[in-house]
C-alpha positions as CSV (number, residue, x, y, z in Angstrom):
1,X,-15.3,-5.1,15.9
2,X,-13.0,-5.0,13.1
3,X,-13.8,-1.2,11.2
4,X,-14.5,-2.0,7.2
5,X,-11.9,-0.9,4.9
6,X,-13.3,1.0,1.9
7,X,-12.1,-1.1,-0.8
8,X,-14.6,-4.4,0.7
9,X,-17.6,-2.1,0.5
10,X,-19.7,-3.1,-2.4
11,X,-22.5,-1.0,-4.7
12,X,-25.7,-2.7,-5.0
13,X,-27.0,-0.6,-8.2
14,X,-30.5,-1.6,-7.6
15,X,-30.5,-0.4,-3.7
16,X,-29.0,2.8,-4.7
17,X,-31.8,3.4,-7.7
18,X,-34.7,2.7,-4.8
19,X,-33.0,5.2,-2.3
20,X,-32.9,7.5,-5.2
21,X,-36.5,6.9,-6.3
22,X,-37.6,7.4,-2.5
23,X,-36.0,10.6,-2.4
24,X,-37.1,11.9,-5.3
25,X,-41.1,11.2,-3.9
26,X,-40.0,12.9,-0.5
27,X,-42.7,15.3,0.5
28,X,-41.2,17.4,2.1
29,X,-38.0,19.8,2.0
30,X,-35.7,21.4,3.5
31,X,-35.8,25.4,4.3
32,X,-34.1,28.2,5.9
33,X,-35.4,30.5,7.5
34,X,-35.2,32.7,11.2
35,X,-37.5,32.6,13.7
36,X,-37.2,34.7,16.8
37,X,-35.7,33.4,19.9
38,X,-38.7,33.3,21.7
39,X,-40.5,31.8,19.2
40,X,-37.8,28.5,19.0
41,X,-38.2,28.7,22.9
42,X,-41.5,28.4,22.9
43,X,-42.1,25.4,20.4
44,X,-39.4,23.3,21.3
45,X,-41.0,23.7,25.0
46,X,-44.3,22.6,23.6
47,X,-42.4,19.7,21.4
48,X,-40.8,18.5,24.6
49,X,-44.0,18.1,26.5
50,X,-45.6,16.5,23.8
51,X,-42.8,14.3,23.2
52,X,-42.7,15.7,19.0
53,X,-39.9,16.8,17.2
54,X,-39.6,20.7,17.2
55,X,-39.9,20.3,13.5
56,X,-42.6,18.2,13.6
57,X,-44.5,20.4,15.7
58,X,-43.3,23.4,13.7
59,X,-44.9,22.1,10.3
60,X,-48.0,21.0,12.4
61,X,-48.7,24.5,13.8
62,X,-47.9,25.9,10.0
63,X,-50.5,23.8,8.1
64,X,-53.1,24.2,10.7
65,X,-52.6,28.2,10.3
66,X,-52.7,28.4,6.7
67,X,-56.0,25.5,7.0
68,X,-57.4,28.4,9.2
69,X,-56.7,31.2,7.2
70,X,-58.3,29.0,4.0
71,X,-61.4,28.9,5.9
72,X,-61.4,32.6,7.0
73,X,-60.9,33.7,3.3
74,X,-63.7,31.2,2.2
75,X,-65.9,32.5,4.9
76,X,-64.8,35.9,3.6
77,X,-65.9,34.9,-0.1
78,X,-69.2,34.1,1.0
79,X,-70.6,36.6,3.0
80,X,-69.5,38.8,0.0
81,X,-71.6,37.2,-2.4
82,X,-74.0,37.0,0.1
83,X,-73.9,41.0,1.0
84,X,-73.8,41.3,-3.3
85,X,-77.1,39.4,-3.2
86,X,-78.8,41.3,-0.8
87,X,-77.6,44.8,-2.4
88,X,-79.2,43.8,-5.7
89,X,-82.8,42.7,-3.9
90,X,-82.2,46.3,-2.6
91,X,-81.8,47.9,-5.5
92,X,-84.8,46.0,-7.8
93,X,-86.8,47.0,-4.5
94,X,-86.3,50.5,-4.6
């Protein structure tokens, strides 16, 4: 196969503004950060037996922990209004 030489490539204006506009609604974004060893050990053992992307599996495990903690600090909320509730019957009681 015959390599391209720079000069035949051509700019499709209208391409290039829908690969921009894609970008631009990309959802997610790029980050760095370090993990420990053991930690990058362990998920990209767990993305290989699942057959996912370490990174994949990495953003999975992320949003289900902050999901988790949401639920624990609205569970949190609740029983303190709750506990609030039941300290004032108290108190018109006594």
């Amino acid at each position: 196969m015959k390599k391209p030489k720079l000069s035949d490539l051509q700019i499709n204006p209208a391409q290039t503004e829908k690969v921009r506009e894609l970008a631009a609604k990309a959802t997610k974004i790029k980050v760095t950060f370090n993990l420990d060893n053991d930690l990058v050990a362990k998920l990209k053992a767990m993305a290989e037996e699942t057959g996912a992307k370490y990174q994949t599996l990495l953003n999975r495990v992320l949003r289900e922990a902050l999901s988790n903690q949401m639920t624990v600090e609205a569970r949190m909320k609740r029983l303190e209004q709750e506990v609030k509730k039941l300290k004032d019957k108290l108190d018109e009681a006594a």
